[in-house]
LUMNUVEX-693931 format. One record per atom (N, C-alpha, C): atom name; residue number from 1; x, y, z negated. Coordinates in pm, 1 decimal, decimal comma, padded with zeros to 6 digits. Layout:
PT;CA;NUM;X;Y;Z $
...
This chain:
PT;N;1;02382,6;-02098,2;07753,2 $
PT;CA;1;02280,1;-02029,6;07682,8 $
PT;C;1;02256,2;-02088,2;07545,4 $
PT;N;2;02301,2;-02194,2;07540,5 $
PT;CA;2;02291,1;-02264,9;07406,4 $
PT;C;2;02413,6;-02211,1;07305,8 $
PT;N;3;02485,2;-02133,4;07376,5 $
PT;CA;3;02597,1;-02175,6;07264,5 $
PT;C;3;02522,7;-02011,0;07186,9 $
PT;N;4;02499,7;-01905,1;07230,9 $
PT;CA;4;02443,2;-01794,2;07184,3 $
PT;C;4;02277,1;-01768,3;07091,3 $
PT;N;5;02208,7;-01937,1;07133,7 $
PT;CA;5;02163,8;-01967,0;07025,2 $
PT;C;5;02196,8;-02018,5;06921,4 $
PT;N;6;02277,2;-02105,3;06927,2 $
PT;CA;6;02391,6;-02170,4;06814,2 $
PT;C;6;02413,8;-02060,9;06729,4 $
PT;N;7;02530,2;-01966,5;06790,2 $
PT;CA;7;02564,9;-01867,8;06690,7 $
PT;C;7;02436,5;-01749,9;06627,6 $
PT;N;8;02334,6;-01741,6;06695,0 $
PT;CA;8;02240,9;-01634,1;06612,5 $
PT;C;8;02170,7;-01775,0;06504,8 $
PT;N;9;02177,1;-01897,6;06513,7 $
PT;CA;9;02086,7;-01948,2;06419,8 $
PT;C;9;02189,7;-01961,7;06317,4 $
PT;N;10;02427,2;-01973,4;06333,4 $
PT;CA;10;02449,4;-01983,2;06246,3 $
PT;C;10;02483,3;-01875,6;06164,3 $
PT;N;11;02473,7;-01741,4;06228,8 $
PT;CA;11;02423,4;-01608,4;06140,8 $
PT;C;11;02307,2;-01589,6;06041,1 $
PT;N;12;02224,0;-01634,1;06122,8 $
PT;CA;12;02063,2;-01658,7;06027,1 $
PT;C;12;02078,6;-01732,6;05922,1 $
PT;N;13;02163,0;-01875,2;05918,2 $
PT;CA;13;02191,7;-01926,2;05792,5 $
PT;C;13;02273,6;-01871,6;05711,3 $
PT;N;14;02393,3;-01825,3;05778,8 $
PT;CA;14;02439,8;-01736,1;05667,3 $
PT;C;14;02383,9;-01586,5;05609,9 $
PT;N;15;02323,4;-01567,7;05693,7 $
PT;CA;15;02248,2;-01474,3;05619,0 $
PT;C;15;02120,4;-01469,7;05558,2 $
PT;N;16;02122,0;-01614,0;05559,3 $
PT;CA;16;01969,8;-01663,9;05470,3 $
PT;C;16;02063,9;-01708,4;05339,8 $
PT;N;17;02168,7;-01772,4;05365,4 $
PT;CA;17;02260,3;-01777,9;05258,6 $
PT;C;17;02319,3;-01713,3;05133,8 $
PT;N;18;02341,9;-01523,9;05205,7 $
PT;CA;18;02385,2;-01474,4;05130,8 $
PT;C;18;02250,6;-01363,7;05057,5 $
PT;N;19;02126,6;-01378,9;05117,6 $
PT;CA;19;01997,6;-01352,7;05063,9 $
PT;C;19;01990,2;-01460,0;04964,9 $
PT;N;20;02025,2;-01562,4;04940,0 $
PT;CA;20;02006,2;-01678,3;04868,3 $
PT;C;20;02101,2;-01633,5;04737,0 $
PT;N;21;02181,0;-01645,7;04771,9 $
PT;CA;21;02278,8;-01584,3;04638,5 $
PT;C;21;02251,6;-01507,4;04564,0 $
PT;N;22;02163,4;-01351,6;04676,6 $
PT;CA;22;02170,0;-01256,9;04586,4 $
PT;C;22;02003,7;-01256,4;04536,9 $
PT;N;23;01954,3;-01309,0;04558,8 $
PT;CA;23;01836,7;-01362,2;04521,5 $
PT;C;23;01865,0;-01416,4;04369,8 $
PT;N;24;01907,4;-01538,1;04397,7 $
PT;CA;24;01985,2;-01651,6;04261,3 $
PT;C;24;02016,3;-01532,2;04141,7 $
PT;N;25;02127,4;-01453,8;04207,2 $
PT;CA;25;02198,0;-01326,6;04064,7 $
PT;C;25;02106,9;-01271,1;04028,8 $
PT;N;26;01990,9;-01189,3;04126,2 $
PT;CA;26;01900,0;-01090,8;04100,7 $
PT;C;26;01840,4;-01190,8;04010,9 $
PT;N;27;01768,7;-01308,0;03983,6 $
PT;CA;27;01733,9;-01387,9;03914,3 $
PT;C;27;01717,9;-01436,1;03777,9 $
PT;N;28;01878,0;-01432,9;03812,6 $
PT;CA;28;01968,1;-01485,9;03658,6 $
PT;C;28;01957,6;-01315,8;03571,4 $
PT;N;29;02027,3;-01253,9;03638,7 $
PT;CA;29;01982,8;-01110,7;03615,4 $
PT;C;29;01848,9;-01098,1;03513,1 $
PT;N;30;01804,7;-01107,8;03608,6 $
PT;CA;30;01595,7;-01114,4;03510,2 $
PT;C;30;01569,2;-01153,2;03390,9 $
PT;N;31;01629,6;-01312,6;03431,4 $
PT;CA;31;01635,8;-01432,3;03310,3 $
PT;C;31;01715,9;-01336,0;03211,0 $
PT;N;32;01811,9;-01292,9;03204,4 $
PT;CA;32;01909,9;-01271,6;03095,5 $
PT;C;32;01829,3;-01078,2;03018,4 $
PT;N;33;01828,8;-01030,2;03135,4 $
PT;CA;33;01727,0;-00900,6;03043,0 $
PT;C;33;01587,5;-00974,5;03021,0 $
PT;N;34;01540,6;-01057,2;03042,4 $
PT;CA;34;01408,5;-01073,7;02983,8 $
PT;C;34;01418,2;-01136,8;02869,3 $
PT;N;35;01568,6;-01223,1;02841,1 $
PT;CA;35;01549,7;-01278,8;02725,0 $
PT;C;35;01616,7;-01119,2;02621,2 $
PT;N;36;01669,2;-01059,9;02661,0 $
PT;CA;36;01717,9;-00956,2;02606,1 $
PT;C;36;01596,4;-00890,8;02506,0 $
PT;N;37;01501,7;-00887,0;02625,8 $
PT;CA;37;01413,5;-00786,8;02621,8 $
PT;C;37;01300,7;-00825,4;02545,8 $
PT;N;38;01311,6;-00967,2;02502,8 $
PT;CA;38;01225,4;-01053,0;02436,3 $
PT;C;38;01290,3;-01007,0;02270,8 $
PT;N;39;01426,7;-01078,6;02299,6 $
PT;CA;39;01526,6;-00994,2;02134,6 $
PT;C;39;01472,9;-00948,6;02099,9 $
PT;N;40;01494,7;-00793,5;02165,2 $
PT;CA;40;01451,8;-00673,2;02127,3 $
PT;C;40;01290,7;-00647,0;02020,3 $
PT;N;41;01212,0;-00728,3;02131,5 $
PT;CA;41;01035,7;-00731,9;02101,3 $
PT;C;41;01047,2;-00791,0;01966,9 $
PT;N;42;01121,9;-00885,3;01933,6 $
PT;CA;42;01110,3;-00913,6;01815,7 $
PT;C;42;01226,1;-00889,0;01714,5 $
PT;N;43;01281,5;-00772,6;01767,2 $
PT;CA;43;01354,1;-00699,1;01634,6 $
PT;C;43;01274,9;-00585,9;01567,2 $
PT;N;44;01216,4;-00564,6;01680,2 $
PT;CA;44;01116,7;-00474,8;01637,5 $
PT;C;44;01022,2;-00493,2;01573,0 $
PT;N;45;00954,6;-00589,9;01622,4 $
PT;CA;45;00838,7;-00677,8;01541,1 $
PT;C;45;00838,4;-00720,2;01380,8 $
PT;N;46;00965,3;-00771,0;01384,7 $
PT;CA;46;01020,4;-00810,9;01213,5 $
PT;C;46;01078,9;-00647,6;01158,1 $
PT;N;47;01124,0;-00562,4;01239,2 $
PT;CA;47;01116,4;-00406,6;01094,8 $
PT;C;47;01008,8;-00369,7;01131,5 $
PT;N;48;00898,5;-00370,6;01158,7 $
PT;CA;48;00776,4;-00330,4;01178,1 $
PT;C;48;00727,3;-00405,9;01075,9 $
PT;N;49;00700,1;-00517,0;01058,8 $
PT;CA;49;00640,0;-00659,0;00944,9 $
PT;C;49;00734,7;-00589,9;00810,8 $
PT;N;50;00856,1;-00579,1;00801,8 $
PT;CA;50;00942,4;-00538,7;00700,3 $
PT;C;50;00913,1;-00405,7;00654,0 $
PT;N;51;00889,7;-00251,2;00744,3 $
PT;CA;51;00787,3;-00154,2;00712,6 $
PT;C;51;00687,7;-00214,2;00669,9 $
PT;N;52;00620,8;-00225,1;00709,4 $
PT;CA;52;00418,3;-00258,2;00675,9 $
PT;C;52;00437,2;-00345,7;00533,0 $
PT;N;53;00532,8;-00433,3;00519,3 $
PT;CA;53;00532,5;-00497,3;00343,1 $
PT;C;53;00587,4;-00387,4;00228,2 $
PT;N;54;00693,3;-00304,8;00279,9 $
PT;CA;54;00717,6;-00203,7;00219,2 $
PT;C;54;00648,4;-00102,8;00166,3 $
PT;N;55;00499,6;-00025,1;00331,4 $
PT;CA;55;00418,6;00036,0;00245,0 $
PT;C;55;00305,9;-00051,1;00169,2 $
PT;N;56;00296,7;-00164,8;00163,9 $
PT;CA;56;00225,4;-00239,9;00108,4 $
PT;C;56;00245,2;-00274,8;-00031,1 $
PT;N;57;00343,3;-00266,8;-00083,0 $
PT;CA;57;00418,3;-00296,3;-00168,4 $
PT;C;57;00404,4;-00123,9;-00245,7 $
PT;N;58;00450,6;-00036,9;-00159,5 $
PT;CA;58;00463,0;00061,6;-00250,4 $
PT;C;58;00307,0;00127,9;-00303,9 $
PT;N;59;00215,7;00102,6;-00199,5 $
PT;CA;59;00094,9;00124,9;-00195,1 $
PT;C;59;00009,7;00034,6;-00306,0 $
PT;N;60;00068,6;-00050,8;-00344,7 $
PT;CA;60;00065,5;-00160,5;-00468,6 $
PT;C;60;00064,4;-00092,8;-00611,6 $
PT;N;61;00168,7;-00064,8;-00574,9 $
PT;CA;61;00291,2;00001,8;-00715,1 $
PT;C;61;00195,0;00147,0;-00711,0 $
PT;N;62;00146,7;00237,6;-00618,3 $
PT;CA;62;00112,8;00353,2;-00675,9 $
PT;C;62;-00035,2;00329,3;-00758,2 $
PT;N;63;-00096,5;00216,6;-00672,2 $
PT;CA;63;-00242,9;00185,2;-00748,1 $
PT;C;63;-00208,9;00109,2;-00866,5 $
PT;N;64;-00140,8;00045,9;-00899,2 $
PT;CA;64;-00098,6;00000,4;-01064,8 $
PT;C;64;-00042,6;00112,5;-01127,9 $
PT;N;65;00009,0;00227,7;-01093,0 $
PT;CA;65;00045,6;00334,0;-01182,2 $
PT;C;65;-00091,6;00404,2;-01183,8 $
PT;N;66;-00202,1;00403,1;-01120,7 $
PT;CA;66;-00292,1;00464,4;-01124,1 $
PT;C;66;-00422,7;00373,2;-01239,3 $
PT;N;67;-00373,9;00252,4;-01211,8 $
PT;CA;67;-00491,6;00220,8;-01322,1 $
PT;C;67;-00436,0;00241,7;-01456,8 $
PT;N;68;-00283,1;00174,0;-01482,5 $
PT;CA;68;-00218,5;00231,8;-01609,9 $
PT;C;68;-00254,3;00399,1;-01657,7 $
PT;N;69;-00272,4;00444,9;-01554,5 $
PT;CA;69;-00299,4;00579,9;-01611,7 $
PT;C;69;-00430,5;00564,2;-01645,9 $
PT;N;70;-00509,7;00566,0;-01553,9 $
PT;CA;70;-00625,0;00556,2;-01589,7 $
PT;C;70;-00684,7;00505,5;-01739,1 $
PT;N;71;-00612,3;00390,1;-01742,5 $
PT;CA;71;-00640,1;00303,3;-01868,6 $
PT;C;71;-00614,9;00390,4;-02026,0 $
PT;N;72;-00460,7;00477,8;-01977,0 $
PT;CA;72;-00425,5;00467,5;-02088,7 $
PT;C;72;-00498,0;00613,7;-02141,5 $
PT;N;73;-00546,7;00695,3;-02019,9 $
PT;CA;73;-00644,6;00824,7;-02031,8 $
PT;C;73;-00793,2;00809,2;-02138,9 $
PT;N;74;-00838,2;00641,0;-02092,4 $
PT;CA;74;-00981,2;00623,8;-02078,8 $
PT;C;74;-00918,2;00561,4;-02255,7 $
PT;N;75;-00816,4;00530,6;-02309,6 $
PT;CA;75;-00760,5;00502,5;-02445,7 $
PT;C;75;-00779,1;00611,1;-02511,8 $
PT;N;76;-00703,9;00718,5;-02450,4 $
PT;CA;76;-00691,3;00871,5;-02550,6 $
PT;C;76;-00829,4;00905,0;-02527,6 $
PT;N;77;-00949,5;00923,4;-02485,4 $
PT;CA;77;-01046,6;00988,8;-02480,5 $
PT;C;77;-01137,8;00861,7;-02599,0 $
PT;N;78;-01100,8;00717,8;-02577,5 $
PT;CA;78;-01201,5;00644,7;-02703,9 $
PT;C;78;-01119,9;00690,8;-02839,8 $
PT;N;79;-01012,4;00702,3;-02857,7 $
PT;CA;79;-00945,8;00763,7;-02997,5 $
PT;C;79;-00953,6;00864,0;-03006,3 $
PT;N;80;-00967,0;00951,1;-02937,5 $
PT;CA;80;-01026,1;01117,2;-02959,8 $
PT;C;80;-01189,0;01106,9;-03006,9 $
PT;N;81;-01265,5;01076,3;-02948,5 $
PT;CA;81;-01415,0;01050,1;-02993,0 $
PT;C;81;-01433,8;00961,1;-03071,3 $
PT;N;82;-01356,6;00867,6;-03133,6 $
PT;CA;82;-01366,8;00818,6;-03256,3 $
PT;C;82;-01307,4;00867,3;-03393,8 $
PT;N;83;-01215,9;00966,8;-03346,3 $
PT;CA;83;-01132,1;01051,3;-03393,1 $
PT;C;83;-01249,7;01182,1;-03476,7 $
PT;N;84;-01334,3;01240,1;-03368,6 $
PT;CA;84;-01420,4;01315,3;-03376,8 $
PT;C;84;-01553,0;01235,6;-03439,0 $
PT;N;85;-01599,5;01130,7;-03412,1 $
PT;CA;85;-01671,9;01080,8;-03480,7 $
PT;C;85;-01650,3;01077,3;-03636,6 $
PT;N;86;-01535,1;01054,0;-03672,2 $
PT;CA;86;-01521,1;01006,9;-03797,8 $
PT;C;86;-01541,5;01123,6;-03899,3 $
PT;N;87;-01489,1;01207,9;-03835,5 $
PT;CA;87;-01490,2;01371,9;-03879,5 $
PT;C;87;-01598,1;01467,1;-03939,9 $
PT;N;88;-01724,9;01409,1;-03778,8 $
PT;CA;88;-01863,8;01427,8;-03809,2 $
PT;C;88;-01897,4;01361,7;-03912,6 $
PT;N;89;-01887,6;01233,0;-03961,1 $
PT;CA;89;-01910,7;01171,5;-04045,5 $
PT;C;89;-01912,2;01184,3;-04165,0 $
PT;N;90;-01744,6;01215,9;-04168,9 $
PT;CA;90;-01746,4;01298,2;-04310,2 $
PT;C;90;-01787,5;01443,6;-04396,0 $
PT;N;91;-01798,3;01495,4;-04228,7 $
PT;CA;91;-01851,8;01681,4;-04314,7 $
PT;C;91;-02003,4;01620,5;-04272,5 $
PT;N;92;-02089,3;01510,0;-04265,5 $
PT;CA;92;-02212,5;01486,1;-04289,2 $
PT;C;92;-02250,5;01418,9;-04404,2 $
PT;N;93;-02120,5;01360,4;-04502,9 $
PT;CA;93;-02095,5;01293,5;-04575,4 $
PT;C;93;-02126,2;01419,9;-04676,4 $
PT;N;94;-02013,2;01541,2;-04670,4 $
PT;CA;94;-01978,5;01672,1;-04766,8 $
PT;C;94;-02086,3;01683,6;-04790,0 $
PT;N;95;-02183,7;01681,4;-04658,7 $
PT;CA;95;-02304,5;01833,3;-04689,7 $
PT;C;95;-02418,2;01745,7;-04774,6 $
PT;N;96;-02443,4;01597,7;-04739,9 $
PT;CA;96;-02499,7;01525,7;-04792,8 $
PT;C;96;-02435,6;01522,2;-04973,5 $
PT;N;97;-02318,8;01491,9;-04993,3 $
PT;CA;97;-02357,7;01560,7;-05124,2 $
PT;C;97;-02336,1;01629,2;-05170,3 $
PT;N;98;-02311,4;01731,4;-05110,1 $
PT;CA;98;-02321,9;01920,4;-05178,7 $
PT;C;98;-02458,9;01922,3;-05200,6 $
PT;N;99;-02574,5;01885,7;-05080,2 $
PT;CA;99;-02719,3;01880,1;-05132,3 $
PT;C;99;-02724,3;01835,1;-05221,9 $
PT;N;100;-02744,0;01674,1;-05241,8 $
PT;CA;100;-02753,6;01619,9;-05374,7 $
PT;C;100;-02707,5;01669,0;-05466,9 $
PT;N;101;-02560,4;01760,7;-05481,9 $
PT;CA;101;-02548,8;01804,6;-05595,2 $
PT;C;101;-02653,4;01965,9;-05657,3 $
PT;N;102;-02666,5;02054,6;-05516,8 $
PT;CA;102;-02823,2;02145,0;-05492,5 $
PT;C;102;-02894,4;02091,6;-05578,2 $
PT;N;103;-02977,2;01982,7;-05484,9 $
PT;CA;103;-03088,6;01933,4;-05586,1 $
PT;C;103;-03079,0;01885,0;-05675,6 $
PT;N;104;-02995,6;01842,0;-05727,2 $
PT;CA;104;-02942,0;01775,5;-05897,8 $
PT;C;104;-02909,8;01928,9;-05988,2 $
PT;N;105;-02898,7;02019,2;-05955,4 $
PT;CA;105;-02917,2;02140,0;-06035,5 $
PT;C;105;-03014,2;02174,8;-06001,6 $
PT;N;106;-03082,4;02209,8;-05917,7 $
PT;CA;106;-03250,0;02246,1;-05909,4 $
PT;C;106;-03324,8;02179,3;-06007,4 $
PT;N;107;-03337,6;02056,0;-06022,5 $
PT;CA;107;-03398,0;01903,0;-06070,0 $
PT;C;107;-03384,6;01966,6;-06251,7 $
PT;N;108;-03218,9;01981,1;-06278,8 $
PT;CA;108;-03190,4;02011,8;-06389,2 $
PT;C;108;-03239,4;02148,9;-06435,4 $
PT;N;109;-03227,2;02242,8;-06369,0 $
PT;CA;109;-03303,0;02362,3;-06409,3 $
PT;C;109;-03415,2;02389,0;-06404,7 $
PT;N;110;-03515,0;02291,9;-06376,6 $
PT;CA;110;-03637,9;02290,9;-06366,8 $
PT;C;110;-03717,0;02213,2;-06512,0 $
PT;N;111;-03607,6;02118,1;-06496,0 $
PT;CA;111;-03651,9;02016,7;-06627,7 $
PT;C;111;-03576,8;02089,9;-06810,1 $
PT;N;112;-03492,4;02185,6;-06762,4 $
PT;CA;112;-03472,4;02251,2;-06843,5 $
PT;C;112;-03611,2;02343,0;-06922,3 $
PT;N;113;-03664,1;02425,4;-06829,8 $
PT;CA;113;-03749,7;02549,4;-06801,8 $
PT;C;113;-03841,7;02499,1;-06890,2 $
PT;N;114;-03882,2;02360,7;-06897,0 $
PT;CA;114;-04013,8;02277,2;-06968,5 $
PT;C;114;-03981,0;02261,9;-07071,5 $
């Protein structure tokens, strides 16, 4: 009766054995896609970081074309109104002495009359 326990306990080891093995592969298995799978996480991670500086960068570049504009808008509108200022100036200049010259013949034809 012993010898039929013998052989079911040296089945059980071998078949705790070859659960052991495939245990071990299933294992290594894991180990090797998890480091895979780790790769991956960070290939992604760095063109994701490499996107996001890109729109950062371009998102940069459109707000510096936007203040240059801005700037060079808020330029043409002070040289246009100084432009126009100067203008006023001078047909306030004309009329100022077209009067004076008015009243300098009024003045004279009055002092004539006497």
């Amino acid at each position: 009766m012993n010898a039929p326990r013998q052989e079911k306990n040296r089945i059980s080891r071998t078949v705790i054995d070859r659960i052991a093995v495939q245990l071990n592969g299933l294992e290594s298995t894991a180990n090797t896609m998890g480091g895979s799978i780790m790769e991956t996480i960070l290939l992604l991670r760095e063109e994701n970081e490499r996107k996001a500086e890109a729109r950062r960068a371009d998102e940069e570049k459109r707000r510096s074309e936007e203040r240059a504009e801005a700037k060079a808008e808020a330029e043409e509108r002070r040289h246009r109104d100084k432009m126009e200022m100067e203008e006023r100036a001078r047909r306030d200049r004309e009329e100022a002495r077209a009067r004076t010259q008015e009243l300098l013949l009024l003045i004279g034809a009055l002092t004539k009359k006497d």
